[in-house]
Short mmCIF file of the C-alpha atoms (twelve columns), coordinates in Angstrom:
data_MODEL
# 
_entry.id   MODEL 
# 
loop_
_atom_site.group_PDB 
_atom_site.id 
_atom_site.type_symbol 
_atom_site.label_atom_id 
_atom_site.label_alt_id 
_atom_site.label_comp_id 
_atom_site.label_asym_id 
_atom_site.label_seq_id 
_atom_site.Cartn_x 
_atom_site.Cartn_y 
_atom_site.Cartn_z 
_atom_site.pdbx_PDB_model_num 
ATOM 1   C CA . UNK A 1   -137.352 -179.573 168.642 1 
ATOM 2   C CA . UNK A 2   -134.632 -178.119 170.833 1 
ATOM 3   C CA . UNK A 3   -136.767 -175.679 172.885 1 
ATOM 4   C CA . UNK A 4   -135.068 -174.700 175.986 1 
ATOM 5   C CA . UNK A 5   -132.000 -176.974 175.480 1 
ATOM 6   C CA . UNK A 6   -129.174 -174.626 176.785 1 
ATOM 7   C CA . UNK A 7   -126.402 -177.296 177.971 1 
ATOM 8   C CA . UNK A 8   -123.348 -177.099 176.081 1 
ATOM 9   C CA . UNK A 9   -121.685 -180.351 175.921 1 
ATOM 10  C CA . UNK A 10  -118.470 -179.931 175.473 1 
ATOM 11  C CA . UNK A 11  -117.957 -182.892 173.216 1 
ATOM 12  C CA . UNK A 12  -117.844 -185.446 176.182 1 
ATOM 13  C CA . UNK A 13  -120.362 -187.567 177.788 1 
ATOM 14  C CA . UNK A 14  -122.390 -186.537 180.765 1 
ATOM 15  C CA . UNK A 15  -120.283 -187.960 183.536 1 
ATOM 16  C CA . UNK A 16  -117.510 -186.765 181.974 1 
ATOM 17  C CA . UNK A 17  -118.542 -183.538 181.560 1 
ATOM 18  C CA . UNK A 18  -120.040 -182.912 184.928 1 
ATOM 19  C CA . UNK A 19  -116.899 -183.994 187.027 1 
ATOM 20  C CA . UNK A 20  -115.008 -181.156 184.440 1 
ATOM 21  C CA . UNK A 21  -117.604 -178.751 186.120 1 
ATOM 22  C CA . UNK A 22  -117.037 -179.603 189.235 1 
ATOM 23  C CA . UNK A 23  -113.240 -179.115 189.271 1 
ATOM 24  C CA . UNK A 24  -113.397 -176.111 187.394 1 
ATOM 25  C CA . UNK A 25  -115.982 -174.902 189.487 1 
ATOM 26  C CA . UNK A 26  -113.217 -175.931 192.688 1 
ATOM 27  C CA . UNK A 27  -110.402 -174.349 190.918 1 
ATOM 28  C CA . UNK A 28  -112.114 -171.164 190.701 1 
ATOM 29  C CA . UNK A 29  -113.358 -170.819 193.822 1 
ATOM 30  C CA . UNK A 30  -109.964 -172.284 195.667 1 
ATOM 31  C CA . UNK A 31  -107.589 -170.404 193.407 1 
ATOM 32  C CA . UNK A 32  -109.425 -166.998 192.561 1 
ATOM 33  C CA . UNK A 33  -109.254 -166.938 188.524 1 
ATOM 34  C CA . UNK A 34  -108.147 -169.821 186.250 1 
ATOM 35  C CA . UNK A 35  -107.313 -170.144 182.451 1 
ATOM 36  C CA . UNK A 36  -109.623 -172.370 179.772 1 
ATOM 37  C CA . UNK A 37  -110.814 -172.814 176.588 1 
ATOM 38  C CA . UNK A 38  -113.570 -170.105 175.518 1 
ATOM 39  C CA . UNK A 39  -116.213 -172.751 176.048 1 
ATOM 40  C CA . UNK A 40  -115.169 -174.238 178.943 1 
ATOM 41  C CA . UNK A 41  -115.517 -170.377 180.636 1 
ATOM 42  C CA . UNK A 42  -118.937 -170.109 179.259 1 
ATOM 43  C CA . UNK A 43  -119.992 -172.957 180.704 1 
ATOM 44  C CA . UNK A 44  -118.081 -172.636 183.694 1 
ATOM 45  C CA . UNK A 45  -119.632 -168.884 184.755 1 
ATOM 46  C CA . UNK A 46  -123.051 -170.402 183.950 1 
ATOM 47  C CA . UNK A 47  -122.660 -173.214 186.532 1 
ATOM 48  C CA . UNK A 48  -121.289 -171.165 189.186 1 
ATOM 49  C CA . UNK A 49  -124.143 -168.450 188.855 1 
ATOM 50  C CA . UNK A 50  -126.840 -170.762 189.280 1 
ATOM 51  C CA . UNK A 51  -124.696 -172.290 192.137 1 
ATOM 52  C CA . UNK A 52  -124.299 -168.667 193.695 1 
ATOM 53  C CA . UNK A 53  -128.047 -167.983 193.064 1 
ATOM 54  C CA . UNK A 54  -129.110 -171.354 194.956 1 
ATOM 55  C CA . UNK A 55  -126.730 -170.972 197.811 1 
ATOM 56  C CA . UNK A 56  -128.402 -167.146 198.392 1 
ATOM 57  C CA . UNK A 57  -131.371 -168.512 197.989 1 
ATOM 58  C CA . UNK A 58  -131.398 -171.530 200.988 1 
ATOM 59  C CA . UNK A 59  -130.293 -172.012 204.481 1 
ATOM 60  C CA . UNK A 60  -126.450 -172.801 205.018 1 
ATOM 61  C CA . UNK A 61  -127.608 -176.167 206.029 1 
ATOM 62  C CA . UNK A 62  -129.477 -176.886 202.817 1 
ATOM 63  C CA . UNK A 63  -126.628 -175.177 200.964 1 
ATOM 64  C CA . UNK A 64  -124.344 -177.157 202.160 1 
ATOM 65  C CA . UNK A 65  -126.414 -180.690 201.314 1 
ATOM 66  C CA . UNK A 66  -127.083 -179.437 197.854 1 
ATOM 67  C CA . UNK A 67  -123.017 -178.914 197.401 1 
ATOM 68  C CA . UNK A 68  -122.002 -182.587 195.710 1 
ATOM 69  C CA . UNK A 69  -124.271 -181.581 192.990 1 
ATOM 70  C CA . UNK A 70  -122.167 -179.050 191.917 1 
ATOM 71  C CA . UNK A 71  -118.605 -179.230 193.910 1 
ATOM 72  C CA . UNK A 72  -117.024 -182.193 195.448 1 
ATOM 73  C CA . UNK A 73  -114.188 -180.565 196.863 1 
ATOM 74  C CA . UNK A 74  -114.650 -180.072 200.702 1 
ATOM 75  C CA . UNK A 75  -112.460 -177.168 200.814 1 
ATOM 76  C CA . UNK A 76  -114.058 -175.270 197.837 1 
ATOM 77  C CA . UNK A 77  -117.816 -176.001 199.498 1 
ATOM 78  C CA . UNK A 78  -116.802 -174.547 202.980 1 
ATOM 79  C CA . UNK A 79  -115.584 -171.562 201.316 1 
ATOM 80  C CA . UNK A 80  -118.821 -171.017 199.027 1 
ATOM 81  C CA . UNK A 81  -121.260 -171.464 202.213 1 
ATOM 82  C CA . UNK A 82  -119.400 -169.315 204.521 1 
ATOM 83  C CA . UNK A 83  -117.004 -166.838 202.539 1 
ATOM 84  C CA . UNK A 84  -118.773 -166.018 198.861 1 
ATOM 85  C CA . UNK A 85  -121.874 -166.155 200.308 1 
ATOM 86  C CA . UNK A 86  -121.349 -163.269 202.383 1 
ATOM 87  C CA . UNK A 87  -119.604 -161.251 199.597 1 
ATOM 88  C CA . UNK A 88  -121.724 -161.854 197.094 1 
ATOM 89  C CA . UNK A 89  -125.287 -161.074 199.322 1 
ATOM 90  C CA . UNK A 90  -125.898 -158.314 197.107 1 
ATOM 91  C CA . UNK A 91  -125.234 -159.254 193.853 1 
ATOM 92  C CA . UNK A 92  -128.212 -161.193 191.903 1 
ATOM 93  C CA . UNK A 93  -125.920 -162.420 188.912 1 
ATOM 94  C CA . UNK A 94  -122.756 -161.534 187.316 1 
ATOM 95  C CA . UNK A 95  -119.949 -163.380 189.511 1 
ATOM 96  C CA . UNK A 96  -117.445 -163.781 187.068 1 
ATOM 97  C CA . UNK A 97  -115.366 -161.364 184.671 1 
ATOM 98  C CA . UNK A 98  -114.556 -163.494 181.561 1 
ATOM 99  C CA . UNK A 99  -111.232 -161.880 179.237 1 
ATOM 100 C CA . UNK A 100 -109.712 -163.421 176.166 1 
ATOM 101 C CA . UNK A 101 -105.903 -163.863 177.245 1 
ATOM 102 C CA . UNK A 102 -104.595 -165.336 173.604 1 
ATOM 103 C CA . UNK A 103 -104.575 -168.721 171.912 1 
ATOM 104 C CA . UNK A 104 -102.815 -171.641 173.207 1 
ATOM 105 C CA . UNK A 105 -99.664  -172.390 171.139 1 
ATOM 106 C CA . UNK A 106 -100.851 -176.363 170.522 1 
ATOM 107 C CA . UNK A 107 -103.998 -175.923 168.572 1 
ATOM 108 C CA . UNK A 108 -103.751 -172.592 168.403 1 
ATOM 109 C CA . UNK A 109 -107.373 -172.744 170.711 1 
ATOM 110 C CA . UNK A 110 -108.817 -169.200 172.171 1 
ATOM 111 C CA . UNK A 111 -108.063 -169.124 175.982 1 
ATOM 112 C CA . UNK A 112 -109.734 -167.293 178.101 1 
ATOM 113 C CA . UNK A 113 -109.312 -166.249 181.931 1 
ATOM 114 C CA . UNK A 114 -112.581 -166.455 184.435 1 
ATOM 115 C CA . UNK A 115 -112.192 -164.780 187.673 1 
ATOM 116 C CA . UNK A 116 -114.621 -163.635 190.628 1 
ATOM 117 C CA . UNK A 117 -115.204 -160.333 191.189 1 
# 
């Protein structure tokens, strides 16, 4: 039975799929908003709020140990410990604002643009 299985997979094996999240998840937080396929987004904003809701939750010292697991980007983990951290003390859940831009003109695919608010 699938009780409790929420990962989306993406169609791609696990390593694959988990080095996808952690660029996206660098993209976002480097950049501000990006643009990617419907799924991608969902799974994206889920990532990043349990990243957001374990960074609140430790010690910028922990935090920043924990990062690899979710961003390998040095850049993107200094500014998640010491910048969204602070903006986002807060806020429990809800860090990204998810809008349907159009399809993309290949495969006519929905794309959709995930930004932090």
């Amino acid at each position: 039975m699938r009780h409790f299985k929420r990962i989306k997979k993406l169609g791609l094996p696990k390593d694959h799929r988990e080095s996808l999240l952690k660029n996206l998840i660098a993209s976002l937080v480097i950049h501000g908003k990006l643009r990617t396929t419907d799924s991608r987004a969902k799974a994206l904003a889920a990532r990043f709020g349990r990243l957001m809701s374990l960074v609140q939750r430790k010690e910028k010292r922990e935090a920043i140990r924990l990062m690899p697991n979710y961003c390998n980007i040095q850049v993107a983990s200094k500014k998640i410990v010491n910048e969204l951290k602070e903006k986002y003390k807060d806020r429990k859940s809800g860090y990204t604002r998810s809008t349907r831009v159009g399809m993309r003109k290949g495969d006519n695919t929905p794309i959709t643009q995930i930004e932090l608010i």
